[in-house]
N, C-alpha and C positions, 0 to 999 in steps of 0.2 A: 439622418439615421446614425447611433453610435454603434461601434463595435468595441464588445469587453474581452479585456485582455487581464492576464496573471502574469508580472515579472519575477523571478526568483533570480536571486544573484548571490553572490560571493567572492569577496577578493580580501587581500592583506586591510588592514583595519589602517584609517588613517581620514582626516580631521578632512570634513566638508563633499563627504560622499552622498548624505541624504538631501543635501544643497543641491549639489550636480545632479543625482538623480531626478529628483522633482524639475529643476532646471529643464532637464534635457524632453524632458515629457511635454513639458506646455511649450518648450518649442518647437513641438511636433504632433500640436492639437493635441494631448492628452489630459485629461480630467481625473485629478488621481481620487477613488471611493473607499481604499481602504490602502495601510502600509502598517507593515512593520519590523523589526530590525534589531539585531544582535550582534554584541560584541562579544567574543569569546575569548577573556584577556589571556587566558593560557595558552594560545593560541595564537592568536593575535590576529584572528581572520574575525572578517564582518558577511553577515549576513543578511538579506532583505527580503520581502515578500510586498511586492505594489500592486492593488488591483485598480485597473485603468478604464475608464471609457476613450475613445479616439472617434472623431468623425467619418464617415467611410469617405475617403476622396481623399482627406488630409497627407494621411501618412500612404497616400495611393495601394500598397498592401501589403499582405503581411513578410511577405520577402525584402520589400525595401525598406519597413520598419526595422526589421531582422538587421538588415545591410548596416544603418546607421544606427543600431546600437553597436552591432560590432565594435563600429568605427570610435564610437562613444566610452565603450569597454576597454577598448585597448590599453589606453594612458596609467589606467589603474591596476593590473592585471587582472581584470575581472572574466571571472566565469559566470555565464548567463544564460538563461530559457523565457524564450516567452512562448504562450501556451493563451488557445483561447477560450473565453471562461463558458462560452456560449454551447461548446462542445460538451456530452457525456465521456468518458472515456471509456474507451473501444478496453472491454475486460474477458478473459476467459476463467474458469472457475474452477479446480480439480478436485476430486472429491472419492473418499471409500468409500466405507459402510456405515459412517455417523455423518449424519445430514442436518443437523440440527442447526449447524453453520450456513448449510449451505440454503437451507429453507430462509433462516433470517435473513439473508443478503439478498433472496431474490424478491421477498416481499417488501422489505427496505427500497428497494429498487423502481419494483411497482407500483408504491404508493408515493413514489417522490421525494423520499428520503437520502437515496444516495446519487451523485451526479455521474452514474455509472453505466455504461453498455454492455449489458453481457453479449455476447457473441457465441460463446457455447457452452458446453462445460463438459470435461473429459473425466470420465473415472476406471479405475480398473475392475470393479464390479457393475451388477445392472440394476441394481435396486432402486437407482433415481429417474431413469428415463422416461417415468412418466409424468413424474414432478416436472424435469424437465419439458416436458410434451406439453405441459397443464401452462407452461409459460410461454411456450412456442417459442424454444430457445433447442438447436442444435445438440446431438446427445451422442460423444463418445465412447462406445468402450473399447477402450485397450488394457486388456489382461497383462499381465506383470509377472512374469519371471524371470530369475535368474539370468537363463541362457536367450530371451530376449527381450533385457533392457532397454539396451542399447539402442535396437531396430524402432520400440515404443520412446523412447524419448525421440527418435530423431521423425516419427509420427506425431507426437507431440508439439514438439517445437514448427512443424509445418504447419499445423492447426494454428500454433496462436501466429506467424506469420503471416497466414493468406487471413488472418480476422485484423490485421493491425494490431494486434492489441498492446497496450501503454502497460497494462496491469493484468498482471496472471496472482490467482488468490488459492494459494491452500490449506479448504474450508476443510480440515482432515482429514487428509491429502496421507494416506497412510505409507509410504514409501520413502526412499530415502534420493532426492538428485543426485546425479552423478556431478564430481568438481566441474569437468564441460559445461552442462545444462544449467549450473547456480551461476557458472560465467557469462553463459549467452543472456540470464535474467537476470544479472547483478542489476539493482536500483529500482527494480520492478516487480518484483513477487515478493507477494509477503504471506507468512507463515501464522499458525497460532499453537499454541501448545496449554498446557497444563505448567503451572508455576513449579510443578512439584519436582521440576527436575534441576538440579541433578541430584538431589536426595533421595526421588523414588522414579529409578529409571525401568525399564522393561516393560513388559506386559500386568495390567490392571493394577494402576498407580493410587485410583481409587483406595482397593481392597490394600496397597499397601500403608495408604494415607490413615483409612479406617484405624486398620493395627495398630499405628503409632500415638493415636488420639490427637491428632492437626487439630488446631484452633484457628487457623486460617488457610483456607484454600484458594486460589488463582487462577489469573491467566494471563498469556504473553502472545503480544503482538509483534513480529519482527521481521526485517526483510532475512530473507535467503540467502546465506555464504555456505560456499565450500566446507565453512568451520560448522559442520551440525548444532542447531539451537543455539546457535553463540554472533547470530548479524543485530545489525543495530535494532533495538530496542524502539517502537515506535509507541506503543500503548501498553502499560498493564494494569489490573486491577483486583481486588480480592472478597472475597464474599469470609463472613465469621461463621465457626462452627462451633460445636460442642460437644460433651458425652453422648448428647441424644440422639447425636445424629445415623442413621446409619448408611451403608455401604452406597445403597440406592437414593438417599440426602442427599449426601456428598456428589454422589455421581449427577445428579439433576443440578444439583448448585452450580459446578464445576461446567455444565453445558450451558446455562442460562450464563454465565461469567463469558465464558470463550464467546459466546455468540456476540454481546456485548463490545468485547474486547476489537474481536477482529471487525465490527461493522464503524466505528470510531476510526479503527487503523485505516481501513478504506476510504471512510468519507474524507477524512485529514488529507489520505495518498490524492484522491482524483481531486481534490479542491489547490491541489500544488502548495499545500500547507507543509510538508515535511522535505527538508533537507539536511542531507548529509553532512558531517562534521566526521569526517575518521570513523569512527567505530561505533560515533554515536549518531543522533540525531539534533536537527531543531527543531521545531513545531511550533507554528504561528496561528494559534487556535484563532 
């Protein structure tokens, strides 16, 4: 019986690493079923994505596979994960008063579309709890003010801890993280928004997109930083408009784009397809 595994790596760039990797894998019973690999010359670091089968018995587990890549890693300064492909990822979901997201990810999900577990999904309003109910997926409300953020994020964050969860998803997610909470989620949560920013920021970006007569509308997928709407960039895409369109177009195009957007970011995030480069990203479609 095989076991499939996902390796992602990253170390300084330098001549005979896709050798050694492949190498290192068949001398540890491994079958490699998919790879691939970037150079980033301004940089000068290298990147990989190996998808593996192994024997069960071979590499006896996942700990002493773990042990001897270390061991394997060293020489090179490599930074490495290995992750197994056979697992959904353990996900939580958060969510306001437009659900348009968050309905597309859980029927994605249902039909076997995304390699994803949701575990709950927390909103500061109650409009979704039945949706939720209808999935027989756990149903947070923690309300949201001012004077206690604070107390809701660290409820928050106990939620997605006692789920495990690899990935926290804000399907519009109408609040702002505190720097703490985007640090405890750095690499893990990802965001979506409207491309219109920073041109049409504030309240009903639509009706200002409208006024201005946009010929093209968006949307952006990106993980979570401290820095508001500005973490690395994993998906975007745009739908075309014109004169004809109006307020309520725009605003339907604009939801069908995001939903799109973010359920791509998703499937890319839990299939271990996206890694980090600085500010940006890689993506091993």
């Amino acid at each position: 019986m095989n076991h499939a595994y996902i390796l992602t790596l990253s170390c300084p760039d330098r001549k005979g690493i896709v050798h050694a990797v492949s190498g290192f894998l068949l001398q540890n019973g491994g079958n490699i079923e998919e790879a691939a690999q970037y150079n980033d010359v301004g940089t000068g670091v290298f990147f990989m994505r190996v998808q593996f089968t192994c024997e069960v018995g071979v590499a006896s587990s996942d700990d002493v596979l773990k042990t001897q890549l270390a061991e394997f890693a060293a020489p090179f300064g490599m930074t490495f994960k290995l992750h197994s492909a056979d697992q959904p990822m353990r996900t939580v979901i958060l969510v306001s008063k437009e659900g348009h997201c968050l309905n597309d990810l859980l029927f994605r999900c249902k039909s076997g579309l995304l390699p994803i577990d949701v575990r709950a999904i927390i909103s500061n309003h109650r409009e979704f709890y039945q949706l939720a109910a209808s999935y027989n997926i756990p149903f947070h409300h923690l309300p949201v003010i001012a004077a206690t953020k604070a107390d809701v994020e660290k409820k928050q964050m106990a939620i997605i801890e006692s789920e495990g969860a690899e990935l926290v998803v804000l399907a519009r997610y109408m609040q702002i993280l505190s720097n703490d909470l985007c640090r405890q989620l750095a690499g893990r949560a990802i965001n979506i928004h409207h491309s219109f920013l920073p041109s049409f920021k504030g309240a009903k970006p639509y009706y200002q997109a409208h006024d201005r007569g946009v010929k093209l509308i968006g949307a952006t997928a990106h993980y979570v930083t401290a820095d508001l709407d500005e973490g690395p960039i994993i998906e975007q895409d745009v739908a075309r408009a014109d004169h004809s369109k109006t307020v309520d177009d725009l605003t339907a195009m604009g939801r069908d784009t995001e939903s799109q957007v973010l359920a791509r970011a998703v499937k890319w995030h839990s299939e271990h397809r996206v890694l980090l480069n600085g500010h940006k990203t890689v993506i091993f479609k």
